[in-house]
C-alpha positions as CSV (number, residue, x, y, z in Angstrom):
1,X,84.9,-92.1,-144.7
2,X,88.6,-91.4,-144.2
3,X,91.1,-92.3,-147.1
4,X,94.5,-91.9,-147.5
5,X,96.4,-90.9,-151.0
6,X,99.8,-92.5,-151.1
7,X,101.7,-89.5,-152.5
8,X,104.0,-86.8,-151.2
9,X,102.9,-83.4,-150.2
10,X,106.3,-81.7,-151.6
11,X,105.9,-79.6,-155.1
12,X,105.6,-81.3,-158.1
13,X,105.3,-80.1,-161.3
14,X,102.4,-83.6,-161.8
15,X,98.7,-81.5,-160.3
16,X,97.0,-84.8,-160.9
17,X,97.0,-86.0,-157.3
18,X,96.5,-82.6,-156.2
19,X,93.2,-82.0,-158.5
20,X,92.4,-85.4,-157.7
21,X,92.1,-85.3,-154.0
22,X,90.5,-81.9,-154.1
23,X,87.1,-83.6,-156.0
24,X,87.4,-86.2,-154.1
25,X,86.8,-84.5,-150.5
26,X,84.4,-82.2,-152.6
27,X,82.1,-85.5,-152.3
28,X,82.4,-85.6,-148.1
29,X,85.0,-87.9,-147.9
30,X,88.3,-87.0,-145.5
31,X,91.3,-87.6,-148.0
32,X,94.5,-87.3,-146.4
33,X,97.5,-86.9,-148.5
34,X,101.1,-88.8,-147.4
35,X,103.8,-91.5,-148.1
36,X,105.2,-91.2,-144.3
37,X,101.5,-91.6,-143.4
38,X,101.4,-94.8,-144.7
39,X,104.8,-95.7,-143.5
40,X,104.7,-94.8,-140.1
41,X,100.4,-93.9,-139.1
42,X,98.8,-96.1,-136.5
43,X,95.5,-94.4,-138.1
44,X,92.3,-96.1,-139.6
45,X,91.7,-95.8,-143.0
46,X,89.0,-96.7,-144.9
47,X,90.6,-96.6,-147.6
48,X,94.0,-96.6,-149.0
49,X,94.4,-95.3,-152.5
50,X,98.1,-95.7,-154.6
51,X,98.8,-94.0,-157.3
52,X,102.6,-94.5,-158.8
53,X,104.1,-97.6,-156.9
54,X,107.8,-95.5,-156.9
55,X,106.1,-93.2,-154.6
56,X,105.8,-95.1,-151.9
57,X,108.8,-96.9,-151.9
58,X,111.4,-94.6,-153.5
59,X,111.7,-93.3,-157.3
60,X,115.2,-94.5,-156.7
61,X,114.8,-97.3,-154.3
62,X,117.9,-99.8,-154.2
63,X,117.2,-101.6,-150.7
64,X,115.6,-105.0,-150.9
65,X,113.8,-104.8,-147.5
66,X,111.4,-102.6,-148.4
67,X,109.7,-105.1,-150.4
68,X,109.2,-106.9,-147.1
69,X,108.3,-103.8,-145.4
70,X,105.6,-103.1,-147.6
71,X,103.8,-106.1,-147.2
72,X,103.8,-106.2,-143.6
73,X,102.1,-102.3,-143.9
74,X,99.5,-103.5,-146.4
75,X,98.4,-106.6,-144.3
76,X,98.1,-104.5,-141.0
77,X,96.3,-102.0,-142.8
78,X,93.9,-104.9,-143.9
79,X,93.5,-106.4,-140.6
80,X,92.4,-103.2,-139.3
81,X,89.9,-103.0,-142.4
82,X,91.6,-101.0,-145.1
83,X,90.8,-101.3,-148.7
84,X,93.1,-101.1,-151.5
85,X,92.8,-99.3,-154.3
86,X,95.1,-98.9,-157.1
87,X,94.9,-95.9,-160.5
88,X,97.3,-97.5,-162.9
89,X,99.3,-95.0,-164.2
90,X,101.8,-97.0,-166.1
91,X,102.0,-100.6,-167.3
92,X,105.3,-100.6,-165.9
93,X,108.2,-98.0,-165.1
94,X,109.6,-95.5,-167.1
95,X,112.8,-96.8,-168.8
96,X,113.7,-98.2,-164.8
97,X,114.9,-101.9,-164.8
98,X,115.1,-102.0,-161.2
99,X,114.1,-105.2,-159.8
100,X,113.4,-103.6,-156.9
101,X,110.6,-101.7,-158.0
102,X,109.2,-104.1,-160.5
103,X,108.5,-106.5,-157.5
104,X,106.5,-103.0,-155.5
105,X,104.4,-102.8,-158.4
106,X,103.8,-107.0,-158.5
107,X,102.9,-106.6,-154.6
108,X,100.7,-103.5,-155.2
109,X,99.0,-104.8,-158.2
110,X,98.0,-107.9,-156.5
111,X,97.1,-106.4,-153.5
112,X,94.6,-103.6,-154.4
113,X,91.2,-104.7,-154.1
114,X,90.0,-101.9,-157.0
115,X,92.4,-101.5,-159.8
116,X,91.3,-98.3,-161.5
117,X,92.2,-97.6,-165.5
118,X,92.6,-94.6,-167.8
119,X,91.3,-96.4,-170.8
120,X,90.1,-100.0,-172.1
121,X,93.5,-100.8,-173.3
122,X,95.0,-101.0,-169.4
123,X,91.4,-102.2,-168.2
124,X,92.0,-105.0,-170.7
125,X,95.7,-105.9,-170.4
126,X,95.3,-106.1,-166.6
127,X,92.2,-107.8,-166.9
128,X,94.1,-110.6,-169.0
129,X,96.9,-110.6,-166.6
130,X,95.1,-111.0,-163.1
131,X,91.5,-112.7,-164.5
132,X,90.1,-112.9,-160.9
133,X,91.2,-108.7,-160.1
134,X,88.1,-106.0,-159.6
135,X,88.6,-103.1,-162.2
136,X,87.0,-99.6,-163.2
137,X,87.1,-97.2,-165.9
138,X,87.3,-93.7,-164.7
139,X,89.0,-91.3,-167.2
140,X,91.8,-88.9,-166.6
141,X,90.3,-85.6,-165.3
142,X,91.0,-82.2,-167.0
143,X,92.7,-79.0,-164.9
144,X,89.7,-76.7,-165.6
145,X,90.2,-74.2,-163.2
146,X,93.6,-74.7,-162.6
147,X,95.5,-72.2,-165.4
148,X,94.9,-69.2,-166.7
149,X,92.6,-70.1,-170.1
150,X,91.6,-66.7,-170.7
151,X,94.9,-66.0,-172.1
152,X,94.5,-65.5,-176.3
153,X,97.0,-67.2,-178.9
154,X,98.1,-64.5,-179.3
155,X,99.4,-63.0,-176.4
156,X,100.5,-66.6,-175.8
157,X,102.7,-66.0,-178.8
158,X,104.2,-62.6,-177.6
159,X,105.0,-63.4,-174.1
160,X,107.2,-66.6,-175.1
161,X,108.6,-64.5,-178.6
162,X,107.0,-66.2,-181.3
163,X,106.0,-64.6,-184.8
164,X,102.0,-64.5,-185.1
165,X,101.9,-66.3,-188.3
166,X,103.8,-69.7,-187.5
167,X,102.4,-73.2,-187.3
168,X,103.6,-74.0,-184.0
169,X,104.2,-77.7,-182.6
170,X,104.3,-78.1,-178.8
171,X,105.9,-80.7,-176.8
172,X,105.4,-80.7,-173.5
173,X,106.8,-82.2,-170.5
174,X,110.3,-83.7,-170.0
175,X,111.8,-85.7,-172.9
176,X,112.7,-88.9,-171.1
177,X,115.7,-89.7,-173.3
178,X,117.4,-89.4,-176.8
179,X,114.9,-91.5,-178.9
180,X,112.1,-88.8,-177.7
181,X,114.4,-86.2,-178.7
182,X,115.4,-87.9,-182.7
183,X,111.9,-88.7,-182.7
184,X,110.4,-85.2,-182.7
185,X,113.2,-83.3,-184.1
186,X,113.4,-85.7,-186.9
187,X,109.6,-85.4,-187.9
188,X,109.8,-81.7,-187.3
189,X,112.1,-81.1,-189.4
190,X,110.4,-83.4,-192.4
191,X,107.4,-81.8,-192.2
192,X,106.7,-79.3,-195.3
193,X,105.5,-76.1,-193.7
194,X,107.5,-73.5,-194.3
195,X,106.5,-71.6,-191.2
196,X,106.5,-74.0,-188.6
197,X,107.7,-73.3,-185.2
198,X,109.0,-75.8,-182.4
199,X,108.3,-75.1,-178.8
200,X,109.5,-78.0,-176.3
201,X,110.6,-76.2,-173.3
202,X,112.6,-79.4,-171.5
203,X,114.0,-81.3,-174.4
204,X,117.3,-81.4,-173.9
205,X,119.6,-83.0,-171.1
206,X,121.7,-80.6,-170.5
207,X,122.2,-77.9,-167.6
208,X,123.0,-74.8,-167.0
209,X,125.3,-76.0,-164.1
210,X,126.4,-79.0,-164.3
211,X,127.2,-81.3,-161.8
212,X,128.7,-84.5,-163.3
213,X,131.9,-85.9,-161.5
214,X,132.7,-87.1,-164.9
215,X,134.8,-84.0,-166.7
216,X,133.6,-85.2,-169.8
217,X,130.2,-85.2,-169.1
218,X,129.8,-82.0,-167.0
219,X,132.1,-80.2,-170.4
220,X,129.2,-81.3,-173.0
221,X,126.3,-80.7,-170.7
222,X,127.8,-77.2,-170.5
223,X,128.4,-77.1,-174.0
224,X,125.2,-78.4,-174.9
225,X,123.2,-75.8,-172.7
226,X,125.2,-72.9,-173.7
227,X,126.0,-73.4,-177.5
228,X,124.1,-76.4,-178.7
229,X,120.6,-75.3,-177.5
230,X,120.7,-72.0,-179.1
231,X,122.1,-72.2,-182.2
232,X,120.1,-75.6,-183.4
233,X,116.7,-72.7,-181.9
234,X,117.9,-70.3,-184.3
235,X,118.2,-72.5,-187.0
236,X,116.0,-74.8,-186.6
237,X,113.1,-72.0,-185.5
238,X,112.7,-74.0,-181.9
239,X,112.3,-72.7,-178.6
240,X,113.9,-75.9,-176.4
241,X,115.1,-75.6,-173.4
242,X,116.6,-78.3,-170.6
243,X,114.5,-81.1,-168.7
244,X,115.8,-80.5,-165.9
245,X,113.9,-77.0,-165.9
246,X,110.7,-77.0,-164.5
247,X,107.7,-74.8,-166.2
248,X,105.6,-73.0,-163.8
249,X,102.1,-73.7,-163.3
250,X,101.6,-69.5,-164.5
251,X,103.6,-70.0,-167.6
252,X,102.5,-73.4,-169.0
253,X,99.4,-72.2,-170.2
254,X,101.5,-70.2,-173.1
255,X,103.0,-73.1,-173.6
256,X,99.5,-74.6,-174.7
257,X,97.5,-72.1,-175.9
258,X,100.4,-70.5,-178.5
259,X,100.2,-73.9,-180.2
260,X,98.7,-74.9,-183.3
261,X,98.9,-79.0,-181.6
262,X,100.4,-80.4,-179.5
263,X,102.7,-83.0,-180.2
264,X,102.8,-86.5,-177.3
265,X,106.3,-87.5,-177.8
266,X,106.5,-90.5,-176.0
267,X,107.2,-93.6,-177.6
268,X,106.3,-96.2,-175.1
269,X,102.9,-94.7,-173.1
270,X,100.1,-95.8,-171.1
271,X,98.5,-92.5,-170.3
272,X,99.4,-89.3,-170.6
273,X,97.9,-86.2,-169.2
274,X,99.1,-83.5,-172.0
275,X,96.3,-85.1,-174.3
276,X,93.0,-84.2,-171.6
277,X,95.2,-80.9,-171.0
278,X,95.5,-80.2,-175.0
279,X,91.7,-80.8,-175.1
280,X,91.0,-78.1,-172.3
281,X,92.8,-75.5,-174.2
282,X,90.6,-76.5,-177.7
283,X,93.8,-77.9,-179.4
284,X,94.7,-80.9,-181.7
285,X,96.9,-83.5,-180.2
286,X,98.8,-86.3,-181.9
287,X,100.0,-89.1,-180.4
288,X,101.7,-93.1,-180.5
289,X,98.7,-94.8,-181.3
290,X,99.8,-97.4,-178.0
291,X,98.1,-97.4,-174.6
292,X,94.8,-95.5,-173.4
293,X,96.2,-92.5,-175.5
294,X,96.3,-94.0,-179.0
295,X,92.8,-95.2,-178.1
296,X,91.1,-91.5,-176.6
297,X,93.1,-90.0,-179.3
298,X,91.6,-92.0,-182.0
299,X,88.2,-92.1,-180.4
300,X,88.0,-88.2,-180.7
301,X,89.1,-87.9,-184.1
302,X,92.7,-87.4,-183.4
303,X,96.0,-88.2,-185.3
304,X,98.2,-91.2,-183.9
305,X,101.5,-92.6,-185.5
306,X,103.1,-95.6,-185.4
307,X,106.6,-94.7,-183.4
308,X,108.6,-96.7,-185.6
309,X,107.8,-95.0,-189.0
310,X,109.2,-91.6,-189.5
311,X,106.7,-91.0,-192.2
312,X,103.5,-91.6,-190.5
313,X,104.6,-89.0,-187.7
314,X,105.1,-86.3,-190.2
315,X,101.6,-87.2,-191.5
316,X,100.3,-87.1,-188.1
317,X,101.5,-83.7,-188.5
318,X,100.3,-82.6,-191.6
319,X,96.7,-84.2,-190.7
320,X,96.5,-82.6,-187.5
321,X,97.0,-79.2,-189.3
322,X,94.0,-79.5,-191.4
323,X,91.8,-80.8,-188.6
324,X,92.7,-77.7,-186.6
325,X,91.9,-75.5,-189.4
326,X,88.0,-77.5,-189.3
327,X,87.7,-76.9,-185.7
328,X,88.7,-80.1,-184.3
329,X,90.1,-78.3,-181.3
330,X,86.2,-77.3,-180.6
331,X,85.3,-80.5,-181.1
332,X,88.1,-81.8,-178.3
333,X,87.2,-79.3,-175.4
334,X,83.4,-80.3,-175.6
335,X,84.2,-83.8,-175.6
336,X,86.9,-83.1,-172.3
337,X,83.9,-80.9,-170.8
338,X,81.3,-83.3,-171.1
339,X,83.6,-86.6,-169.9
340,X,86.6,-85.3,-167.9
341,X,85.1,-82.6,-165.9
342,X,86.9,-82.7,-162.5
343,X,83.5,-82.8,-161.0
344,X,82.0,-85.6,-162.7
345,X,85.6,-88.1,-162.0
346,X,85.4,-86.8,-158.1
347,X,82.3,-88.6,-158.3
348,X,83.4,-91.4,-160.1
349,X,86.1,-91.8,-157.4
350,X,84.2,-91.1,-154.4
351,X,81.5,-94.0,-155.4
352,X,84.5,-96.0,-156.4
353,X,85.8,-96.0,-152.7
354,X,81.8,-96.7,-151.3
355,X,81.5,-99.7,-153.3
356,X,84.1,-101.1,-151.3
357,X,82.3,-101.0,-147.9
């Protein structure tokens, strides 16, 4: 069976399609991983797998004919006996009110003959929204194997200059725009603990060089970065940094295992894959209780908060301290093992493509 993975080869900070296709040819299928392979191969596929719908046709995509263009690939892949089959990572685009790419996820959605989901929530909204589509749970899968998890809190703690005895929050990943940003720093700041430490390593929008036409723009950016950043860390007792910086893959593991929780900072979320990766590294994770991660979170015995109440974020907080201090971290890491193993979704995926034929 051949299969092709709409999604670029180039680097990316995102290792799910990466993991992903890896268990997948671990179960004898040929996976074959492209956007310009979809675009421009005359090759059979068996199956044709999308994942975000702004990867194959532009995350900045302003010309109508594509939409065209994309049907016309989808129906000759069909006629030459190609099955679709779609992983839903969001409901719709981040914070993107492109029409453009509302209508490639319309066309993809409809087209895939497997929608797959993340969680019940997106299983069920879909379901309600296209009665007559096929769809399957399989569960984001964890990086085991992927980081360095031998590393100990810690060392964790020393390497990135953080005092031993603090209650440190992480939030990881890029802060997609101001309300993240007030949202976090506003219940970090609430929360009673006098020891607490803030680490959320691309927070900010600013850059070290700036390059805004606007004078305005490119003088606050520059401000912001060299000024603002450091003094609200000293402060505050942060460690932020911009979001336009990218973490390696050798230093985000001190990211995760120096923290205490970790802290999903996204107000409007299907899936996210900080809350499997807070699980691998035995940690607490709070989250919006919205989407497939209100619902894992809650499943395993994990604080959620309503986004628009300050208060029940800072209790999030304060809850997830005393579950970490009764082992719920334990308790997250065996539950990850036992259903997000890389192994076990490989499977999941490789069946989920068979079923099709």
């Amino acid at each position: 069976m051949n299969a092709l993975i709409v999604f670029n080869e180039k680097d990316t900070d995102n290792l799910f399609v990466h993991i992903l296709c890896d268990a997948i040819r671990r179960q004898g299928i040929h996976v074959e991983r492209s956007v310009q392979a979809f675009w421009e191969s005359d090759a059979r596929y068996d199956i044709i797998h999308f994942q975000w719908p702004e990867e194959v046709v532009g995350w900045n995509c302003t010309d109508p004919s594509v939409i065209e263009k994309l049907k016309q690939r989808i129906d000759r892949f069909r006629a030459g006996g190609s099955h679709f089959v779609y992983t839903r990572h969001n409901i719709r685009p981040h914070y993107c009110n492109s029409p453009i790419i509302g209508q490639a996820y319309d066309i993809i959605e409809t087209n895939s003959d497997l929608t797959v989901h993340m969680g019940q929530f997106s299983f069920d909204e879909f379901k309600s929204r296209y009665p007559k589509s096929r769809n399957i749970l399989i569960p984001h899968h964890l990086y085991e194997h992927t980081y360095n998890e031998t590393i100990s809190q810690q060392e964790a703690r020393r390497q990135l200059g953080i005092p031993a005895d603090r209650y440190v929050i992480t939030s990881f990943g890029k802060f997609r725009n101001w309300e993240e940003i007030r949202m976090v720093l506003g219940a970090y700041v609430h929360l009673k603990e006098k020891k607490k430490y803030l680490l959320a390593p691309r927070m900010f929008p600013f850059s070290k060089h700036p390059g805004y036409s606007n004078p305005l723009k490119q003088l606050f950016s520059h401000i912001g970065y060299h000024i603002g950043m450091p003094l609200l860390n000293k402060i505050l007792h942060m460690k932020t940094g911009a979001n336009e910086e990218l973490i390696s893959n050798e230093a985000l593991p001190l990211y995760i295992i120096a923290a205490d929780v970790i802290f999903v900072q996204r107000k409007q979320i299907l899936n996210s894959g900080n809350v499997p990766l807070a699980f691998l590294f035995h940690k607490v994770a709070i989250g919006p209780q919205t989407g497939n991660v209100g619902e894992l979170l809650r499943k395993t015995g994990n604080p959620t908060f309503d986004t628009a109440r300050p208060k029940s974020i800072v209790h999030a907080l304060e809850e997830a301290a005393s579950l970490e201090r009764k082992g719920q971290g334990e308790k997250n890491y065996e539950h990850a093992i036992a259903h997000f193993g890389t192994e076990r979704i490989g499977r999941m995926y490789a069946e989920a493509y068979r079923s099709l034929q």
